[in-house]
N, C-alpha and C positions, 0 to 999 in steps of 0.2 A: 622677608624681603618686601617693602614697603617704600615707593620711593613719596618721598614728600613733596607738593609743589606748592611754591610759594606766591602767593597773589599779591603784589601792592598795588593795594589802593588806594587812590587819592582824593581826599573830597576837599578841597580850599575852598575858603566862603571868596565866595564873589559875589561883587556886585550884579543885579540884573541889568543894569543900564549900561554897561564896561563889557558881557559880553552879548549883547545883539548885533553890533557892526560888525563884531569880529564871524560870529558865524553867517551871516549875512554874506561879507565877503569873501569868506571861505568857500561856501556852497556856489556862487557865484563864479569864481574863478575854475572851480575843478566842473562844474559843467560848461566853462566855454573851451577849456581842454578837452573834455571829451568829447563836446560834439566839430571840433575839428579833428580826433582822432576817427570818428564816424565817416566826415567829410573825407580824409585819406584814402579809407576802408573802402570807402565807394565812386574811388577818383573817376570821374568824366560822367559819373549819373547826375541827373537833372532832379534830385530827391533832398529835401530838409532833413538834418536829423533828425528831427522831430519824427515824420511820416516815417522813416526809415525804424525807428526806434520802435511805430507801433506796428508796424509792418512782422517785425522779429517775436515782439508781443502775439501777434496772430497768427504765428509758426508760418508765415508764409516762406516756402522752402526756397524761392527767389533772394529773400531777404537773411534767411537763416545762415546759409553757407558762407558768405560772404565776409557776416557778421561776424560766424566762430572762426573764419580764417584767416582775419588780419587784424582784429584786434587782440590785446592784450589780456590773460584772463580776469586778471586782476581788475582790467577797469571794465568788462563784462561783469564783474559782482558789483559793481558801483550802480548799473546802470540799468540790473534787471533784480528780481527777489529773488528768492530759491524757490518759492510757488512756481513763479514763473518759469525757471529753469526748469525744474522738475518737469512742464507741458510742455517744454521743447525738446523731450529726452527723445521720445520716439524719433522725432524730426533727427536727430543726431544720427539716433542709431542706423539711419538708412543713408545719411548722406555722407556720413565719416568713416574712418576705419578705425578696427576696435580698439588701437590704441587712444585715441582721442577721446571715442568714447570712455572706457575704464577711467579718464582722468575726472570727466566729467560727474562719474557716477560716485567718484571718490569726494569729488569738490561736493556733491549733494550731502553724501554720507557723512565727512567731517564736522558741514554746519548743522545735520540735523540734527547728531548726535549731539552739538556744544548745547543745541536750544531745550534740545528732552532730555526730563531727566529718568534715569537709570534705574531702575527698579529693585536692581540686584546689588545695588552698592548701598552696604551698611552703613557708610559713613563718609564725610566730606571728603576722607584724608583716601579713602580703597579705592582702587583703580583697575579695570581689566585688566588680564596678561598682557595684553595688546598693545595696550595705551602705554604699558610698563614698561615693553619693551623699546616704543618709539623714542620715551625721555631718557632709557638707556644707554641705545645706541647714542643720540645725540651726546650725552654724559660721557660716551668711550672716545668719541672722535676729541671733546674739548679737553679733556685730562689724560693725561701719559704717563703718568708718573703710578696709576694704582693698577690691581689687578682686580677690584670690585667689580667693577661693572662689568666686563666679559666674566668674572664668577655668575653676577645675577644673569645678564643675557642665558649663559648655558643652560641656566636652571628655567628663565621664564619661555624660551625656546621647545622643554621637554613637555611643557602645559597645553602649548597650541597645537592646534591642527596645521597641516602644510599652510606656510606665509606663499601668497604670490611676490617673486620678486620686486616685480613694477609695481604691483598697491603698496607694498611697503614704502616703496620710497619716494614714491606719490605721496604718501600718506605722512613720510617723513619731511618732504618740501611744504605742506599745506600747513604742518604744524608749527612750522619755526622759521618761515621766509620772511614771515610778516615783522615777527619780534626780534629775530635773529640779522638777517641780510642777506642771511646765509645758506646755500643749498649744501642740504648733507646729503653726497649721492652714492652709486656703490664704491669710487674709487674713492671716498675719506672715506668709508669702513674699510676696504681693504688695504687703505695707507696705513691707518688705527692699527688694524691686525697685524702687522709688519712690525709693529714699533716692538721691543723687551718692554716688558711689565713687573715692577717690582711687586715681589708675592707678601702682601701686608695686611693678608687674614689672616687672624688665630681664631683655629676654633680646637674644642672640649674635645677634644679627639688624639688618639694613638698617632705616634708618631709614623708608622709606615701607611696608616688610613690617610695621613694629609699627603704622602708622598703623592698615593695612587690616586687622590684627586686630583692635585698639581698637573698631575702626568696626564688627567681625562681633559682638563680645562684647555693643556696646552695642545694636544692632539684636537681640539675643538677649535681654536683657533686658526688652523694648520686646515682642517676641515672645511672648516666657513669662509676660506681664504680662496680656496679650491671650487668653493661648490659658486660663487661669487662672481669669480672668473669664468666660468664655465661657460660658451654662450649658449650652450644646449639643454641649459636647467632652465626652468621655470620657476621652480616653487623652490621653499626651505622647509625640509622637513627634519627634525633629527632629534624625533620623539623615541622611546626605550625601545616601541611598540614594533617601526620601522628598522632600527637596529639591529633588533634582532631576529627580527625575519630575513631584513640583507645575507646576518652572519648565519643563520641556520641552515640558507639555499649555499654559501660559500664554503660553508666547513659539510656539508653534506650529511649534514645532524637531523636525525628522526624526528627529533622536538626541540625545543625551547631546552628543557632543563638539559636535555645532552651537552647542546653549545656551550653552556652555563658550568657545567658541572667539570668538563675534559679539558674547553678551548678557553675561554676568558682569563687572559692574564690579568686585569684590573681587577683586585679588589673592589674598590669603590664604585666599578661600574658594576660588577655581578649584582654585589649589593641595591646597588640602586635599581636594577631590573629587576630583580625580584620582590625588592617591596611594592613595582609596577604591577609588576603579575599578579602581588595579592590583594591591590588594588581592585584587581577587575575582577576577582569573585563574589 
């Protein structure tokens, strides 16, 4: 499973002299928006955006609150760095609640990661679990018609450790508002999930083995649909490891291979837990 992303990019010769006005009056116009969006932020203070601007810069918590509460985030990255974010993090963390913050920590986290690079990636095209599964989901809500990507979702879900719900989809608005327009939040996933999926994998496999995978994909669906909803989950967890500890306190099994051996009606799940299990020896 390997999703590809595709980059275009565009280099047209231009002339130098053709584009100086134009960025000129680009950078021009979008800071005398901002700093009337400043002026708004701080209706009836007797303060320049300017001073205000470096006010926020100098974590002055007069200035800082104000700042993260009425303007837009997006034009907050126009108007500070991420150095500078990053020394206003403490300031956050005691004047907001932790929802604000997690966004904040996320908004750090996305750009650090786009600017470092990765150590553990062998090549242009490899991607974390992670990141695989952000351009997935996006992938499951824009097409209907396949059953692919809730296949790969299933499988890159068993790789990770519990997702938090809200960084997910923090994580999922930060990646694709900008290029998209569009927020994918949990109700297009669980629209997505809702939709019939035409089953248009073949793989090298016995015909009752694709049955009993069918039938784990579609029960995962049905699961994720549930777990989604729920407003009393937090995280996604629905790695082999959690499974079947659930199922071995449920069916009242001494071990692991008890549940596996008497209770598991899925072929293709038994299977797949136990090559987990031999996994971790």
């Amino acid at each position: 499973m390997l999703l590809k992303q595709l980059a275009f990019l565009e280099n047209p010769v231009t002339r130098r002299e053709d584009i100086k006005p134009l960025k000129k009056v680009a950078k021009s116009t979008i800071m005398t928006r901002l700093e009337k969006e400043i002026q708004v932020a701080f209706w009836g203070k007797a303060y320049t955006p300017r001073y205000i601007l470096a006010e926020v810069k100098k974590a002055n918590v007069k200035f800082v609150k104000p700042f993260f509460e009425n303007l837009y985030h997006k034009d907050i990255l126009k108007l500070l760095s991420i150095k500078q974010l990053e020394k206003l993090l403490p300031v956050l963390k005691k004047e907001f609640n932790a929802e604000k913050v997690l966004f904040w920590e996320n908004v750090l986290g996305h750009y650090t990661q786009m600017n470092m690079p990765n150590k553990d990636i062998d090549s242009p095209h490899k991607e974390n679990y992670y990141n695989l599964l952000l351009y997935k989901l996006k992938a499951f809500c824009d097409r209907t018609d396949t059953i692919k990507d809730i296949f790969d979702i299933y499988f890159l879900f068993k790789e990770l450790e519990p997702v938090q719900i809200k960084k997910l989809f923090l994580d999922l608005e930060l990646k694709f508002l900008e290029t998209t327009g569009y927020v994918y939040s949990v109700q297009s996933v669980v629209n997505a999930l809702k939709i019939p999926r035409r089953w248009d994998i073949i793989l090298a496999e016995d015909e009752p083995h694709q049955l009993a995978m069918k039938k784990a994909i579609e029960h995962f669906q049905y699961h994720f649909t549930s777990v989604l909803l729920d407003e009393n989950t937090d995280a996604l967890d629905f790695s082999y490891g959690t499974y079947l500890k659930e199922k071995t306190i449920e069916f009242d099994c001494e071990n692991v291979e008890n549940y596996l051996s008497f209770y598991e009606k899925n072929t293709f799940v038994e299977q797949e837990c136990r090559w987990y299990l031999l996994s971790l020896d």
